[in-house]
C-alpha positions in Angstrom: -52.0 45.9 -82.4 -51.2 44.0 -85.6 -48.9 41.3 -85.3 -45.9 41.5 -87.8 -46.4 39.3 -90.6 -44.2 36.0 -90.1 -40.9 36.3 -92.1 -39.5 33.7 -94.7 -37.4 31.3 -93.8 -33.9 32.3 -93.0 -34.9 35.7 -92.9 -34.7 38.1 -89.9 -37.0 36.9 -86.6 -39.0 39.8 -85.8 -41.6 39.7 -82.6 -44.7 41.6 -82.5 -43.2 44.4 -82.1 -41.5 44.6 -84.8 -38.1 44.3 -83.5 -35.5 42.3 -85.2 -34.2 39.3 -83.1 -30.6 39.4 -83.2 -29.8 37.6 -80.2 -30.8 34.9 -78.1 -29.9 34.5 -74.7 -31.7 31.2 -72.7 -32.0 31.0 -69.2 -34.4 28.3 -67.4 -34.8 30.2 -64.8 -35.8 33.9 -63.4 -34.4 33.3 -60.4 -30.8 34.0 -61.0 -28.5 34.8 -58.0 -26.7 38.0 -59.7 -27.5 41.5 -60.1 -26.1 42.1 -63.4 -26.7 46.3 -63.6 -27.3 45.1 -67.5 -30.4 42.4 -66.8 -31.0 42.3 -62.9 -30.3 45.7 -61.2 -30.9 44.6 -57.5 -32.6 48.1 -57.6 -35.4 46.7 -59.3 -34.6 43.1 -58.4 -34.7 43.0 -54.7 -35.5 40.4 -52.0 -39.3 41.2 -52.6 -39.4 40.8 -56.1 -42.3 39.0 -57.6 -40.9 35.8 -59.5 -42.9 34.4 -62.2 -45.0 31.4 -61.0 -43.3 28.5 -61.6 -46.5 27.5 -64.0 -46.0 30.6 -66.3 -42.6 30.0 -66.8 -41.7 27.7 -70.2 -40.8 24.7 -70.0 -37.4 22.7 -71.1 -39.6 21.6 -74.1 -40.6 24.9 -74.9 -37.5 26.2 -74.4 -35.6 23.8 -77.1 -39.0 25.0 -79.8 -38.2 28.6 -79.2 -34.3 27.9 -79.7 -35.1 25.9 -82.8 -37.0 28.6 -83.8 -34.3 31.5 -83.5 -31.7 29.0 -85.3 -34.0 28.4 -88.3 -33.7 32.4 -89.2 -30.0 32.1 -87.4 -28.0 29.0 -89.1 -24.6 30.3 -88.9 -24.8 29.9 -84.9 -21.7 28.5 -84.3 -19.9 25.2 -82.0 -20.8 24.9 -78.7 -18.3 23.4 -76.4 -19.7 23.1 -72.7 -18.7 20.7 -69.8 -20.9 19.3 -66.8 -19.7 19.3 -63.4 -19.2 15.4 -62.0 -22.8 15.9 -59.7 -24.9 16.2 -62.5 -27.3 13.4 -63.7 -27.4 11.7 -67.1 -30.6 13.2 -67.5 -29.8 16.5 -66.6 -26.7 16.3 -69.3 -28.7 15.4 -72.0 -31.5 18.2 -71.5 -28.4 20.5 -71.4 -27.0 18.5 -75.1 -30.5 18.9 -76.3 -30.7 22.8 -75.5 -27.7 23.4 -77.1 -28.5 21.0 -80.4 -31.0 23.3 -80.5 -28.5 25.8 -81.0 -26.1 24.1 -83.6 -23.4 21.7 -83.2 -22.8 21.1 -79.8 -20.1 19.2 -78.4 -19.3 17.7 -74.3 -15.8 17.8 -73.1 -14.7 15.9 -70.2 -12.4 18.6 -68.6 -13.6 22.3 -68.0 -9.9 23.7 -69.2 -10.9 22.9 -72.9 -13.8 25.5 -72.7 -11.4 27.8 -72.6 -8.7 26.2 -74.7 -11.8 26.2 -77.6 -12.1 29.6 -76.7 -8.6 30.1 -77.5 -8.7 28.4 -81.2 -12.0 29.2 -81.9 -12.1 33.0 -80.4 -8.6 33.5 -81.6 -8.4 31.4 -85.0 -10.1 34.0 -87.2 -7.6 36.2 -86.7 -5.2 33.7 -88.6 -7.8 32.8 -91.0 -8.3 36.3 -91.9 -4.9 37.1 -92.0 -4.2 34.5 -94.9 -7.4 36.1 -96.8 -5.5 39.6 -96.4 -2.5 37.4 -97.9 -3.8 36.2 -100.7 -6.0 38.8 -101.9 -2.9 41.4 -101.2 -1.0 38.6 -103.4 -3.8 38.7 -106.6 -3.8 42.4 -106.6 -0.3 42.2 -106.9 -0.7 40.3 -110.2 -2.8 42.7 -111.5 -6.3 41.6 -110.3 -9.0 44.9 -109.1 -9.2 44.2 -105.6 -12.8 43.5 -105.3 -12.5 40.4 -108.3 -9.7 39.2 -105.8 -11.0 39.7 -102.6 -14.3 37.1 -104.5 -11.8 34.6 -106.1 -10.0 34.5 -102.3 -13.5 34.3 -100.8 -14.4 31.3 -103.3 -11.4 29.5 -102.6 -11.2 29.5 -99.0 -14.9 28.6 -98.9 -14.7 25.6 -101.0 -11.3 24.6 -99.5 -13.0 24.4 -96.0 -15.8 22.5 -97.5 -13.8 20.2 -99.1 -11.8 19.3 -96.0 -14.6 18.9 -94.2 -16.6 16.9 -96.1 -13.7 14.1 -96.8 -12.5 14.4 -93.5 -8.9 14.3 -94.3 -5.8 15.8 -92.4 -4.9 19.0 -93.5 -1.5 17.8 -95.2 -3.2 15.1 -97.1 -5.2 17.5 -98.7 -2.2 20.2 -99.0 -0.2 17.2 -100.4 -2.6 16.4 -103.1 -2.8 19.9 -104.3 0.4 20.7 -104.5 2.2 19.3 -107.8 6.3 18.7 -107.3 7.5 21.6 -109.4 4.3 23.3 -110.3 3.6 26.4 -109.2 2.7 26.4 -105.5 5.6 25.3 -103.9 7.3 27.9 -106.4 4.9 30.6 -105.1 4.6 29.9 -101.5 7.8 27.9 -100.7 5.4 25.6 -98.3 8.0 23.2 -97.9 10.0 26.2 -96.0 6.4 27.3 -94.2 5.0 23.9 -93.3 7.4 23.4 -90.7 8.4 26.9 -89.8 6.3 29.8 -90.2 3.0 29.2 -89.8 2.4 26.3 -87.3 5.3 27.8 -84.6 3.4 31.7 -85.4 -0.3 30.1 -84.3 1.0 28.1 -81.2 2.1 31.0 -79.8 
């Protein structure tokens, strides 16, 4: 069979097969304790299951290449946020950093809740994000804009407003504070003295 000729760079990752790499899921091990009916029906997966010898199974280095590999066609992979339990090893904790730098950004916590509470502002904060793009495009069709011109003017705007914070790293109000011109027309249009300490903030903590 021909192998699939390799694709460019930040293009789809297709195997041999032609299939279109989507997804990446990593496990070190084939020896997982769960019969997910998905992955490891115990119907195929029973107690005499042949295991892959430990000498044919990658290693953590290989591992990290292949991971490399999918984010180099993938680089919008998103934050990780994971936590190790107190009886892991230093060395054990960075193989697991590594792995997931491999991925993207990665970040340790020191307290299991905040996987979840990052799952709560990360999982849930598109929502408001997208909510504020419906807003404002909503808001420049309203002034006469066609939608899709506003809907790329909105898309513009939030994507170099995010940049920009990111890049200085300043907070949020410096940045609204130094956009925002005493009597010009955004506090006119959006009343944000009103929002900054109502609305918004007390809608999102909820």
């Amino acid at each position: 069979m021909a192998e699939a000729p390799a694709p460019p760079l930040g293009g789809p990752l297709i195997d041999t097969f032609g299939r279109v790499a989507d997804d990446l899921r990593v496990s070190v091990t084939d020896r997982c304790n769960f019969r997910c009916t998905y992955c490891m029906p115990k119907e195929i997966f029973g107690p005499d299951f042949a295991f892959l010898p430990k000498g044919e199974v990658l290693t953590f280095e290989e591992i990290e290449r292949v991971a490399r590999a999918f984010v180099e066609h993938h680089p919008d992979t998103p934050w990780k946020v994971w936590y190790a339990t107190p009886a892991t090893t230093e060395a054990q904790r960075a193989q697991a950093a590594a792995l997931l730098g491999a991925l993207g950004h990665q970040l340790e916590v020191d307290d299991e809740k905040m996987v979840a509470m990052a799952t709560a502002v990360s999982g849930t904060g598109p929502t408001y994000v997208f909510l504020v793009m419906e807003a404002l495009i909503d808001a420049a069709v309203h002034l006469g804009f066609p939608r899709h011109i506003a809907h790329d003017l909105v898309i513009e705007t939030l994507e170099g407003s995010t940049l920009f914070a990111k890049q200085s790293g300043m907070h949020p109000a410096e940045l609204r504070n130094m956009v925002t011109s005493p009597g010009g027309t955004s506090p006119k249009c959006s009343g944000t003295e009103r929002y900054s300490s109502t609305t918004l903030p007390r809608s999102t903590s909820r």
